[in-house]
ROFI-902085 format. One record per residue (C-alpha): residue number from 1; residue in three letters; x negated, y, z. Coordinates in steps of 0.5 Angstrom, whole numbers, padded with zeros to 4 digits, always signed. Example, Ala and Ser with C-alpha at 12.3 -4.5 7.8 and 13.67 -1.06 7.14 Angstrom:
[1; "ala"; [-0025; -0009; +0016]]
[2; "ser"; [-0027; -0002; +0014]]
END
This chain:
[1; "unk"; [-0033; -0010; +0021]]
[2; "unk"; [-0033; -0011; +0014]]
[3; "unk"; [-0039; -0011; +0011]]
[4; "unk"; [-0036; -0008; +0005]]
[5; "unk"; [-0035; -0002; +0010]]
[6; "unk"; [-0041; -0001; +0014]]
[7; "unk"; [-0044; +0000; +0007]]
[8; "unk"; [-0042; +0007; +0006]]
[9; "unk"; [-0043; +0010; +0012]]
[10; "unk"; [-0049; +0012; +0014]]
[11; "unk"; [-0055; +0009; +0019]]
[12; "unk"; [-0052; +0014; +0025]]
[13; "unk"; [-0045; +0012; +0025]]
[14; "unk"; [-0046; +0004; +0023]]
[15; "unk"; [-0050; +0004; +0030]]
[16; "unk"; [-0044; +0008; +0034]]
[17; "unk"; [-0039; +0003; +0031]]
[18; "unk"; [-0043; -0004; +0032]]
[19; "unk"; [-0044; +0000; +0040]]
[20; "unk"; [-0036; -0001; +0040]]
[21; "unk"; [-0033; -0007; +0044]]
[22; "unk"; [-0033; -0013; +0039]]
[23; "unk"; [-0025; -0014; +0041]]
[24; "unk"; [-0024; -0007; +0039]]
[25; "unk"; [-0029; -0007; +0032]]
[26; "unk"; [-0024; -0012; +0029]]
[27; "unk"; [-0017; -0008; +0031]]
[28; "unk"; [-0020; -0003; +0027]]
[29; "unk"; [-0015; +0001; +0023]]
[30; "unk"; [-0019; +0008; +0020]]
[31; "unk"; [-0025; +0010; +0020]]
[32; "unk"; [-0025; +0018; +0021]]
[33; "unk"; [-0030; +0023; +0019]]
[34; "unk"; [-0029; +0030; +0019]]
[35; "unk"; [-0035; +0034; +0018]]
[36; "unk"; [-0037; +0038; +0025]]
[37; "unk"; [-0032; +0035; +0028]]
[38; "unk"; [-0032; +0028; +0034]]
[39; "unk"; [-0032; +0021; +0029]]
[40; "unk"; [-0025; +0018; +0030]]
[41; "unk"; [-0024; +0011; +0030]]
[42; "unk"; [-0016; +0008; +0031]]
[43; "unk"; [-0016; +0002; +0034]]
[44; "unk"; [-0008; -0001; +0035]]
[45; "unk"; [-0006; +0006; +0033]]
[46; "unk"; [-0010; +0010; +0039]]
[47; "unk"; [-0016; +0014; +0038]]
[48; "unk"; [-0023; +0012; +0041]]
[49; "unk"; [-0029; +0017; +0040]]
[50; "unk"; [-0035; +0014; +0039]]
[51; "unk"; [-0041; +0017; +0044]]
[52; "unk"; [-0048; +0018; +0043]]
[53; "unk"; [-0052; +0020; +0049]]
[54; "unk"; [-0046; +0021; +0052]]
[55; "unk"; [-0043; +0026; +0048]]
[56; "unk"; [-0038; +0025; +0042]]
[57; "unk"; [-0042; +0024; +0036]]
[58; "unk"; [-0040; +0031; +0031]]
[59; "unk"; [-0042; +0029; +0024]]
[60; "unk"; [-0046; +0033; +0020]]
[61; "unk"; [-0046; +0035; +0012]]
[62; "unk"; [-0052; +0029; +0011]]
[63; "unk"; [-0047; +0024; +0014]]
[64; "unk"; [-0042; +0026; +0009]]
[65; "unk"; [-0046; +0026; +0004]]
[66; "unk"; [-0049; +0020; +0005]]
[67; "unk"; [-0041; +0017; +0004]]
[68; "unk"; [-0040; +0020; -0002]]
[69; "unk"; [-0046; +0018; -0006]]
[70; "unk"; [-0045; +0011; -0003]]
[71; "unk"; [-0037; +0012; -0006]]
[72; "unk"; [-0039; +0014; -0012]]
[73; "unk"; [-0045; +0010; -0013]]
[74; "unk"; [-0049; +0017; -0014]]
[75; "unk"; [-0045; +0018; -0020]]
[76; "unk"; [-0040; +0023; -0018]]
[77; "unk"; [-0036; +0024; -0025]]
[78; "unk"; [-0035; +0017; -0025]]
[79; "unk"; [-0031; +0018; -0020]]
[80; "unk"; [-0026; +0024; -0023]]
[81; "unk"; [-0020; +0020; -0024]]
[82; "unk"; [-0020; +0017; -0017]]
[83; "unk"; [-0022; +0023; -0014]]
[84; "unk"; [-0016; +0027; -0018]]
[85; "unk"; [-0012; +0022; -0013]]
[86; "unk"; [-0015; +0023; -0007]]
[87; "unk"; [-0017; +0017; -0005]]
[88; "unk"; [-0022; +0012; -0007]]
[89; "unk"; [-0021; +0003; -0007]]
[90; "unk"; [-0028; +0000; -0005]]
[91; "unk"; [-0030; -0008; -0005]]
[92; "unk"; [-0025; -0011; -0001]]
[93; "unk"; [-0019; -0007; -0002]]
[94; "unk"; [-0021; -0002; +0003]]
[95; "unk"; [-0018; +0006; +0002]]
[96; "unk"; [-0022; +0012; +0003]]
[97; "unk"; [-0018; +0018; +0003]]
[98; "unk"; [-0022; +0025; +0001]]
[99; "unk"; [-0020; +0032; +0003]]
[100; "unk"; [-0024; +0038; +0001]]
[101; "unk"; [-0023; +0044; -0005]]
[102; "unk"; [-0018; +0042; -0010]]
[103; "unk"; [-0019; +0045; -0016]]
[104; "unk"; [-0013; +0046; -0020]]
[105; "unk"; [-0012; +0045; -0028]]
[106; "unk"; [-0006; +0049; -0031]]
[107; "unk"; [-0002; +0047; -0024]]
[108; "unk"; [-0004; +0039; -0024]]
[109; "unk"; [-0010; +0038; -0020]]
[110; "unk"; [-0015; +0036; -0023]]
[111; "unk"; [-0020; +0033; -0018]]
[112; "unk"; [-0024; +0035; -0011]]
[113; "unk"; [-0030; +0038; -0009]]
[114; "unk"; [-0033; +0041; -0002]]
[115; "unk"; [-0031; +0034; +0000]]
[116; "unk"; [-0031; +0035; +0008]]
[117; "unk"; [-0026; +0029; +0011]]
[118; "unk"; [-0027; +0022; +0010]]
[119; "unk"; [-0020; +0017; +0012]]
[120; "unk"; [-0022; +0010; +0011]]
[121; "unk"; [-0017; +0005; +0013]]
[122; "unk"; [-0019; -0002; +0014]]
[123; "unk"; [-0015; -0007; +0009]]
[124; "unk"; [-0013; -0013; +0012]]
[125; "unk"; [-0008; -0019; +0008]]
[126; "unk"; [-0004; -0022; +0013]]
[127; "unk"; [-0002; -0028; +0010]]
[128; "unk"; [+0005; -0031; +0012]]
[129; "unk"; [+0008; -0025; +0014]]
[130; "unk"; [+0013; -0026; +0009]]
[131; "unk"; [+0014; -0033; +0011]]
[132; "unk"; [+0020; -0032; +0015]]
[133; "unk"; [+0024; -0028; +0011]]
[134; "unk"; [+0025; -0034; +0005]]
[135; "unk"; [+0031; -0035; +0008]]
[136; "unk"; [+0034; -0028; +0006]]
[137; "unk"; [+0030; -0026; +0000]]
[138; "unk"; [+0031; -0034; -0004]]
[139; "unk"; [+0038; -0036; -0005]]
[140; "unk"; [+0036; -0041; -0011]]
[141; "unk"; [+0033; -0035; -0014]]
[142; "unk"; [+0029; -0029; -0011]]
[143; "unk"; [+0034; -0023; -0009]]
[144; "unk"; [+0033; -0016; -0011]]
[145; "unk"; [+0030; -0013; -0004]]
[146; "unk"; [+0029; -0006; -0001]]
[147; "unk"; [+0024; -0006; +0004]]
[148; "unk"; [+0026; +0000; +0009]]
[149; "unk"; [+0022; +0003; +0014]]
[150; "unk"; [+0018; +0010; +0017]]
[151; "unk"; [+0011; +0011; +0015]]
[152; "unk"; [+0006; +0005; +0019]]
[153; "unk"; [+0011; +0000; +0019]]
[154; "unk"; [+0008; -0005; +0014]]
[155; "unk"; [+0012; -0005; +0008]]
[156; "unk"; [+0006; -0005; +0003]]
[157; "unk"; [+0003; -0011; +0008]]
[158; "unk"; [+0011; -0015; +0007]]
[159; "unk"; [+0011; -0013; +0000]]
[160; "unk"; [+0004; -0015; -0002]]
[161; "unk"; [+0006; -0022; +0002]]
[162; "unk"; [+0013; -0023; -0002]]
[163; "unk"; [+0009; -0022; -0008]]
[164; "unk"; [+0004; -0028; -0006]]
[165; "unk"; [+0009; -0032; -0005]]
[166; "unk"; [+0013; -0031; -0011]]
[167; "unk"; [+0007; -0032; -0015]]
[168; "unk"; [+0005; -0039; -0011]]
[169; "unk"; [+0011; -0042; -0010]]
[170; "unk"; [+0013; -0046; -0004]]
[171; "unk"; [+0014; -0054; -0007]]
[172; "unk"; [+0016; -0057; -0001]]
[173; "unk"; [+0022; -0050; -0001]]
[174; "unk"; [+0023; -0053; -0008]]
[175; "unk"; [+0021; -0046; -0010]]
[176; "unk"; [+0017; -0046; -0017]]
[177; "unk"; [+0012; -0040; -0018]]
[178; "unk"; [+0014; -0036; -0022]]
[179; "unk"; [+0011; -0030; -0026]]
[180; "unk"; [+0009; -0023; -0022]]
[181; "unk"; [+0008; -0017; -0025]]
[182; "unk"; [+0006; -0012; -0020]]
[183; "unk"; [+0005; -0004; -0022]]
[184; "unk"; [+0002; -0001; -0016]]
[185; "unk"; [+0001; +0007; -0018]]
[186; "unk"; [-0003; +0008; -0011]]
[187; "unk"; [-0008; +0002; -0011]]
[188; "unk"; [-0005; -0001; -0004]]
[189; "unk"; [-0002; -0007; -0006]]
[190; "unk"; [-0007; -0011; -0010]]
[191; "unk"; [-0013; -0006; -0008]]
[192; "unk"; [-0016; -0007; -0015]]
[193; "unk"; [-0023; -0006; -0016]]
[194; "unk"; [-0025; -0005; -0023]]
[195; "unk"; [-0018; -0008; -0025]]
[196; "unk"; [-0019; -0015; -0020]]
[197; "unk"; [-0014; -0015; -0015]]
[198; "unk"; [-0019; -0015; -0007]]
[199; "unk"; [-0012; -0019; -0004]]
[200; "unk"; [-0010; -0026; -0005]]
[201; "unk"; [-0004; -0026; -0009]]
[202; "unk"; [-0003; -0033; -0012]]
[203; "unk"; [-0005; -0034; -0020]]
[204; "unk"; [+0001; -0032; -0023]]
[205; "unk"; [+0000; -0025; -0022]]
[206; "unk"; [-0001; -0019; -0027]]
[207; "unk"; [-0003; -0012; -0025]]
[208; "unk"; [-0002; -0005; -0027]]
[209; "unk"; [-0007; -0001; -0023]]
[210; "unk"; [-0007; +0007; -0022]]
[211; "unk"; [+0000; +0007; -0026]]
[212; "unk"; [+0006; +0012; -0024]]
[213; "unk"; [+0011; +0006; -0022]]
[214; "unk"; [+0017; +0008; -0029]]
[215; "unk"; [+0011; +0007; -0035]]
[216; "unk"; [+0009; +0001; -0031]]
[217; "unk"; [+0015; -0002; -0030]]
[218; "unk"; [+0017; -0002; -0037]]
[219; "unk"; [+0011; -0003; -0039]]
[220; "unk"; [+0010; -0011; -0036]]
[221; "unk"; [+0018; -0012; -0038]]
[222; "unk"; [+0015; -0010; -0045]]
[223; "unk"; [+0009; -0013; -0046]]
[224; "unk"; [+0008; -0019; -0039]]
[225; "unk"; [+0016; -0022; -0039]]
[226; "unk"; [+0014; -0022; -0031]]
[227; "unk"; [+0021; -0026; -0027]]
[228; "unk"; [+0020; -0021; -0022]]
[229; "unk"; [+0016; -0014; -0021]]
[230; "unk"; [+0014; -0011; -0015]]
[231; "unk"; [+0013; -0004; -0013]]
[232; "unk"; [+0012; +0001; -0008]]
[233; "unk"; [+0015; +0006; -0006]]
[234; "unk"; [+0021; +0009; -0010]]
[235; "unk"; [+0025; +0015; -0008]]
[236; "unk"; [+0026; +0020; -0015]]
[237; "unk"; [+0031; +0020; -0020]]
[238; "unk"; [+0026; +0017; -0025]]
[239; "unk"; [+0024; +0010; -0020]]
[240; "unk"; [+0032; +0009; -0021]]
[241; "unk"; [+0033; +0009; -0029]]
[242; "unk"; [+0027; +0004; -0029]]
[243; "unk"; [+0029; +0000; -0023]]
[244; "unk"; [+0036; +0000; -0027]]
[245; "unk"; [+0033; -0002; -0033]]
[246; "unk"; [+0029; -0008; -0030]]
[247; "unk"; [+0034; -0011; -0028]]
[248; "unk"; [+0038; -0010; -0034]]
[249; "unk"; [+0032; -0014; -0038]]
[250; "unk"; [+0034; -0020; -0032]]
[251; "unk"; [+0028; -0018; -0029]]
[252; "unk"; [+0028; -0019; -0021]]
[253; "unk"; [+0026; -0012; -0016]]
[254; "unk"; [+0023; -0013; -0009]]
[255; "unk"; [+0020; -0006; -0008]]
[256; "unk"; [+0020; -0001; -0001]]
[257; "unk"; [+0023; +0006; +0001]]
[258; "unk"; [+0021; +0010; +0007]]
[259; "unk"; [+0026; +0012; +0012]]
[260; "unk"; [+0029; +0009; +0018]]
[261; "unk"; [+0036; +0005; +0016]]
[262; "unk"; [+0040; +0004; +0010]]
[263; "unk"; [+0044; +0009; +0011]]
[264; "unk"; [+0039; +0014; +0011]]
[265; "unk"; [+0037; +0013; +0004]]
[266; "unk"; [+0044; +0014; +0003]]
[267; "unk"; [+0042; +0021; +0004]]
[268; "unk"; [+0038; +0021; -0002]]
[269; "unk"; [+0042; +0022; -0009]]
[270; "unk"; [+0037; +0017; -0013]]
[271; "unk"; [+0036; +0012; -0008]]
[272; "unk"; [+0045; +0013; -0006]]
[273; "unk"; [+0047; +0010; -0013]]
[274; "unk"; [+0042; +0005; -0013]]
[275; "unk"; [+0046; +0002; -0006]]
[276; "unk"; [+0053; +0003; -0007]]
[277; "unk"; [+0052; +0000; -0014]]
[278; "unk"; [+0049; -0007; -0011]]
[279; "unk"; [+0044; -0006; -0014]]
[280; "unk"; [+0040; -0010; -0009]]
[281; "unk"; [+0043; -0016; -0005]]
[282; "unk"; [+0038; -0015; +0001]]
[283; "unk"; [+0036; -0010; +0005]]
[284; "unk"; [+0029; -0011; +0009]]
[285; "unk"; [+0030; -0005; +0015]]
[286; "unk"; [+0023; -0005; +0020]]
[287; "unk"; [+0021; -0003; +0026]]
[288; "unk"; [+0015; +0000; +0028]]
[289; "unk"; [+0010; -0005; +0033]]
[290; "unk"; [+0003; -0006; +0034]]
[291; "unk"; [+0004; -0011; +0028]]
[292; "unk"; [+0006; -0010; +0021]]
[293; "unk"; [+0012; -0013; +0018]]
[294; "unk"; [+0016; -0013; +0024]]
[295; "unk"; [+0024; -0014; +0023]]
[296; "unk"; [+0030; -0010; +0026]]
[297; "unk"; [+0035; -0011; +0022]]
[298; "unk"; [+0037; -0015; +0015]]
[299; "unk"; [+0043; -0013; +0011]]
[300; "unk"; [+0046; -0016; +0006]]
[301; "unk"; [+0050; -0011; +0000]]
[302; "unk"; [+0057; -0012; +0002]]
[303; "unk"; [+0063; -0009; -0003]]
[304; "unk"; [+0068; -0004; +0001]]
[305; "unk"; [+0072; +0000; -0004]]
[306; "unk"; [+0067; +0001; -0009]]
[307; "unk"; [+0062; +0004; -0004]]
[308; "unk"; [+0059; -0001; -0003]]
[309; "unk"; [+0054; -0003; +0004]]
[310; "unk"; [+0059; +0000; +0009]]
END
């Protein structure tokens, strides 16, 4: 387990964890740890609750506490905006998401309190998962891609990769790095920690962290001239005028989209003008696997009577 982690947690989940089978300890997923309730750990995408004298070890409130005094470096204002989110990146690019009271500010959340649900989740780069899609996303230049897939699937994983291949380049492909800007509104992408990305993306990067995916856009376009922008998650009407905007400014797009197919996002009035337009000349479709990133299916934009794809 990554020292990074282990840091966080209290003495009594540390020892429970280290208990573990060794193999089991480096598939770790999440870390759960809900308040009067059995730890959770998820290894391969199953749980496992780690027991104490025979007995599902219950968190108590001081375990709790413990975590967020670790988070917040016992500085709990500090922390104001990240907890406005409801997650918290560490050193290592890890995420810890929170649960508790919100407390609310003329309708918008304004943080959290009463914190009694910790998920952290394990970040783990998976360097050359991208690999094999070169030949379907670089056709002399990068191709504007949508990567489609449901939750768990590895998109952000994928996406992440493509954007360190895009920034270090392939000499022996004959393709140069190029210039990456990469808005990543969840911290999931980069994983920054005070503004530097945890993850290996190559030298040629640029990072908005923590900015909503429209602003951001707009931003590197005006101020990093990046050739492509990665960003993670599109789905509102407001993420299409940006995306068109982009690619207006001869700026390159590889984003994701939740949904299972093409033709369900097709079902989505932002998302169906972006399709039918031939806005993107690639579709990367995944399928759920004990890996991340693994492909069901890769579809080229093709024009049929001015609908587009199929």
């Amino acid at each position: 387990m990554k020292p990074e982690i282990m840091a966080v947690l209290p003495e009594s989940i540390r020892t429970l964890i280290k208990s573990m089978p060794s193999s089991l300890i480096d598939k770790v997923e999440e870390i759960r740890v809900r308040v009067g309730r059995p730890l959770e750990v998820i290894a391969e995408g199953r749980p496992f609750y780690p027991e104490n004298d025979n007995h599902m070890y219950r968190i108590r409130p001081e375990d709790g506490q413990f975590i967020l005094n670790q988070l917040s470096h016992y500085s709990f204002y500090a922390f104001e905006e990240e907890l406005k989110r409801g997650y918290i990146t560490i050193r290592g690019g890890h995420r810890v998401g929170l649960s508790g009271k919100v407390i609310l500010e003329k309708g918008q959340v304004k943080t959290l309190k009463e914190i009694s649900s910790y998920n952290i989740r394990v970040a783990r780069q998976t360097i050359g998962v991208a690999d094999k899609l070169i030949s379907q996303i670089f056709e002399k230049e990068w191709l504007n891609t949508l990567i489609i897939g449901p939750p768990q699937t590895g998109k952000t994983t994928l996406l992440r990769d493509i954007a360190r291949l895009i920034s270090e380049g392939d000499r022996k492909k004959g393709i140069q790095p190029l210039k990456v800007g990469i808005v990543d509104e969840r911290s999931e992408i980069a994983a920054s920690v005070k503004g530097v990305p945890q993850h290996r993306l190559g030298d040629r990067v640029d990072v908005l962290d923590g900015c909503p995916k429209v602003e951001g856009m707009m931003m590197l376009i005006r101020t990093m001239s990046p050739d492509v922008i990665i960003v993670d998650e599109i789905g509102r009407e407001e993420d299409r005028i940006a995306i068109e905007e982009a690619m207006y400014a001869g700026v390159k797009v590889i984003t994701t989209a939740h949904g299972h197919s093409v033709h369900d996002l097709k079902r989505r009035p932002a998302l169906k003008g972006l399709i039918e337009l031939g806005v993107f000349e690639r579709f990367i479709e995944l399928t759920k696997s004990t890996k991340p990133g693994v492909i069901r299916r890769v579809e080229r934009f093709q024009w049929q009577e001015g609908r587009g794809i199929r």
